[in-house]
Each structure stands twice: as structure tokens, then as C-alpha cells.
N, C-alpha and C positions, 0 to 999 in steps of 0.2 A: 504494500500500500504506500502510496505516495504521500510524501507530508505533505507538497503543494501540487496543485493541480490548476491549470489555467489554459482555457480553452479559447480562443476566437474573442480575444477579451479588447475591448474598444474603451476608452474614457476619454475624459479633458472636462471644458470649461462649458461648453455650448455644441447640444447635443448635434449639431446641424453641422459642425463640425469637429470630429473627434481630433485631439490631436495625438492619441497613440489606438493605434491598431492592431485586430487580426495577429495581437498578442497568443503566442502558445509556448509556456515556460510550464518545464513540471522540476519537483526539485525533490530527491528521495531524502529520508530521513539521514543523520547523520553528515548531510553535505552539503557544502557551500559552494551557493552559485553569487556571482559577482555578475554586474549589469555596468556595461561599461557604454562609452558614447560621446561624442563632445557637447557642448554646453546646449538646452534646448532641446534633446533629443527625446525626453520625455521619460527620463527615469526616477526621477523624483515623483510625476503626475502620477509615472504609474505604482511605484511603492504606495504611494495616498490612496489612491480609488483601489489595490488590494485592501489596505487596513481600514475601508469601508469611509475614508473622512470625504473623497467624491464618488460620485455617481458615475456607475457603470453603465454604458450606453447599450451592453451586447456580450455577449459570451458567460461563461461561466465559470466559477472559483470553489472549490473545494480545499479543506483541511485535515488531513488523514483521511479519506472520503467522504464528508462530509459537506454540504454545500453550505456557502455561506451567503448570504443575501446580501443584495446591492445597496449600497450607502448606508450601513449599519456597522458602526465599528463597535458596538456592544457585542454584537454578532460574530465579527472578528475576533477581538479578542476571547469569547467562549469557546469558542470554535477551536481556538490555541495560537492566534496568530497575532503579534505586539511587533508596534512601530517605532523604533528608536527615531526619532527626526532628526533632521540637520542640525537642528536648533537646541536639542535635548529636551525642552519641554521639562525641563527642573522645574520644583518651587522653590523659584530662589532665596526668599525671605526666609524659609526653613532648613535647619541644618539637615546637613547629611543623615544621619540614621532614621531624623523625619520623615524625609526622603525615601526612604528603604522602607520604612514601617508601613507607610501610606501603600505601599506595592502589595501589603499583604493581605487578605481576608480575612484569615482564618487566626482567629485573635492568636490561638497556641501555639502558630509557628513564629508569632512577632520575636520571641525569645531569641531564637536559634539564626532566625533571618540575618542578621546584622554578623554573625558568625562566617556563617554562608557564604555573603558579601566579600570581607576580610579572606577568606579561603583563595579568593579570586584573584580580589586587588590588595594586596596588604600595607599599601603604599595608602590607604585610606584608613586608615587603622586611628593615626592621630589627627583625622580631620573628620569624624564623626561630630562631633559638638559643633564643625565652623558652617554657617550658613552656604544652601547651594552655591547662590552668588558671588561668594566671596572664593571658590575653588578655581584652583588652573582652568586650563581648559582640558588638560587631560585630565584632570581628576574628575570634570564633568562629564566627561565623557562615559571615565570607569563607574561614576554615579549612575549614570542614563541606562549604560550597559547591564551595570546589576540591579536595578529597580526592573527591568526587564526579562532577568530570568526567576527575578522571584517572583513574577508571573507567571512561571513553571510554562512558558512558551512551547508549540512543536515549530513553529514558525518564526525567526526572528527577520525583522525588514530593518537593515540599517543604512539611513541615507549619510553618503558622504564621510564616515568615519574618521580621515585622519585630515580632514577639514581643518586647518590652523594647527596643529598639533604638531612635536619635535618628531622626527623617525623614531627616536627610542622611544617613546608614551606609546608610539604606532606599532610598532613590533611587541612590546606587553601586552597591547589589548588584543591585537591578532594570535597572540598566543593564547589567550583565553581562548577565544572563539573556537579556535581549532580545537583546545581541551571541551570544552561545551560539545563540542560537533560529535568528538571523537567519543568521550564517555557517556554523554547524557543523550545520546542521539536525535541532538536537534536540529535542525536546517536552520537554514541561514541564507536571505536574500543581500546581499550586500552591493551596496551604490558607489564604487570610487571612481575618484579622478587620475589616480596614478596608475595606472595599467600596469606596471610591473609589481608595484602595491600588491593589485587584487589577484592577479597571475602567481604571485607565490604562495600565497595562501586556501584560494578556493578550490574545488576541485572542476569543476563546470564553468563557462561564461558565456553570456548573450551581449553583443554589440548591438544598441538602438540606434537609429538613423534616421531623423524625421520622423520619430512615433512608432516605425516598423525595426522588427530584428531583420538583420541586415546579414547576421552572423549568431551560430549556435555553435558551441564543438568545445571540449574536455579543454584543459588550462594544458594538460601533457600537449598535444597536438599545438597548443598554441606559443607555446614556450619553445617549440623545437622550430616553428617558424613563425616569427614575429610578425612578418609581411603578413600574414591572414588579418589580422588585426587593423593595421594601416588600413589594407585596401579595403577593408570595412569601412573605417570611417573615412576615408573619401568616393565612396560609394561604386569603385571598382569593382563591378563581378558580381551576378547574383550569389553571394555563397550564404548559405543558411540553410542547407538541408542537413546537418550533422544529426546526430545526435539531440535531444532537447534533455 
């Protein structure tokens, strides 16, 4: 069974014109797929209209087989699916373990939760008491990250992750993820700008191009010829029948 499942999937802004399309990404548990693309291409749109915050114009989205319905991210998220944003969507005003706690439901796990966190990022250890706002940007980042898996996620969307961030903040939290992937077998949609970035860590990636994939095929296949990549994003060559 498929953590994500995405058929003929259409969104944007104004239904009369979508501005991504004829979407088909499927993404098996345990594995990270990367969404790559130059600026505009609509992988941010479409991270958003998965975790239900826009309106799906067409196709269809399932969550370990599960359908999820169109512009309901309540739905999303039960379903098992959480959107890290660009932005993080901290409460900033609130300290970190605030932060953490508020991720949780189920009063009995609030104990252990902040444990949990720390097990991940332990470089957050002595910035539990300091207000969101007031953290790095990589520590918001590891904030964003783990308020997100104590949502006990099958599906994680992360847009943009090493977004202002040093390479070493970016290679910790990518080594999380890959721990997450690898033992807790969760997927992982992830949005970067650095292609070499997301090429060493995911296992799968899809090139958008004006709304459409342009490109599907293993990170292996892409790493041994970079040109597939390029000529994606300069729209050289129908190539997109790989693998999804």
C-alpha cells in the first residue's frame, strides 16, 4: 500500500485556470520523494492543495489508501498527512516545548513528547523555555520538523527546507528525515531549491515545469546523469515516463 497516492491531480488559484496539472506522484512508505523545479513551477501550490489548505480542481489523493477530500486539511491531516511550510507556521510568542505540546492530543503523551523531540534534535535541549521567535532559523526549522512528527504523520510535505539555513543545520535535519524514513517508515514529500541538496538524500524525484512533471525517475538514475535534470528544467525532451 502506498503512503501517497495522487492521480490526475489539477489545482491553483482560479479554477478556469489551473496552474498545476495532470499531477500523478505516488510515494511508498519509508521514502523520500523531492519535487524539484525553478521558481513558479508550482510546487509549493501543489504541497498546499495536497494538505487540503487549496482547492482541488480534478483528480484524486489518497493516504495509505485512503481518500482524502478536496480542500479539507482537517481531513489531511487524519488521514496522516502534515505540512511543514516555508514559513514554519510557529507560535512565535510561545516557547519551544509550547510549541511541541500544542502538537499533541493525547494529554498522556505531552510527558514523553518533548523527550521524543530532544531524541531528534538535541541541539534544542536548552532552548525549550526560549520563545519560537526568538530561535535560529535552524532551530525553527528542527521546531517545525518535530511538532510535525509528533503528529505521528504517514505523510510529511516539506516546502523549501534548507531555505536561509547554514549547510551544517541542513545536513542534521536531512539526517533526521532519513532516520524518520528509514525506522519509523514514513514518506516524505520534500520541496528544494538545491538539487544536489535533495538528490543526496531522497530516494525518488519529480521535476515541475509550468504546473506539469516534466520529469519522474529514482535520485540513483539521476545522480549518475545530471543532464536529465537540466534538460528538464529547460524543457528539452519529453522525458517523464520513469518510474513514478
Amino acid at each position: 500500500m502506498s503512503a501517497l497516492e495522487c492521480r490526475d491531480f489539477a489545482t491553483g488559484y482560479v479554477k478556469q485556470r489551473p496552474c498545476v496539472r495532470d499531477i500523478d506522484l505516488t510515494v511508498e512508505p519509508g521514502e523520500i520523494t523531492c519535487l524539484l523545479g525553478p521558481n513558479g513551477a508550482g510546487k509549493t501550490t501543489l504541497l498546499m492543495a495536497l494538505a487540503g489548505l487549496l482547492p482541488r480542481f480534478s483528480g484524486d489523493v489518497e493516504v495509505d489508501g485512503h481518500p482524502v477530500r478536496s480542500g479539507r486539511p482537517r481531513d489531511a491531516v487524519r488521514a496522516g498527512m502534515v505540512l511543514v511550510p516555508d514559513d514554519r507556521a510557529l507560535f512565535r510568542q510561545l516557547s519551544t516545548v509550547q510549541n511541541l505540546r500544542l502538537a499533541v492530543r493525547q494529554r498522556a503523551r505531552r510527558g514523553t513528547a518533548v523527550d521524543e523531540i530532544i531524541g531528534y534534535f538535541p541541539s534544542l535541549a536548552k532552548r525549550l523555555r526560549v520563545d519560537a521567535g526568538r530561535l535560529s532559523g535552524g532551530e525553527q526549522q528542527m521546531l517545525a520538523i518535530g511538532r510535525a512528527v509528533l503528529q505521528k504523520p504517514k505523510v510529511m510535505l516539506i516546502d523549501e527546507l534548507s531555505m536561509g539555513l547554514a549547510p551544517v543545520i541542513v545536513d542534521e535535519i536531512l539526517a533526521v528525515l532519513r532516520r524518520l524514513t528509514d525506522e519509523a517508515g514514513m514518506a516524505v514529500v520534500l520541496v528544494e531549491q538545491h538539487v544536489h541538496l535533495a538528490l543526496g538524500i531522497a530516494d525518488r524525484a519529480a521535476v515541475l515545469v509550468h504546473g506539469s512533471v516534466a520529469l519522474r525517475e529514482s535520485t540513483a538514475t539521476l545522480r549518475a546523469d545530471p543532464s536529465l535534470v537540466e534538460r528538464a528544467y529547460l524543457g528539452i525532451d519529453a522525458v517523464g515516463a520513469g518510474p513514478s
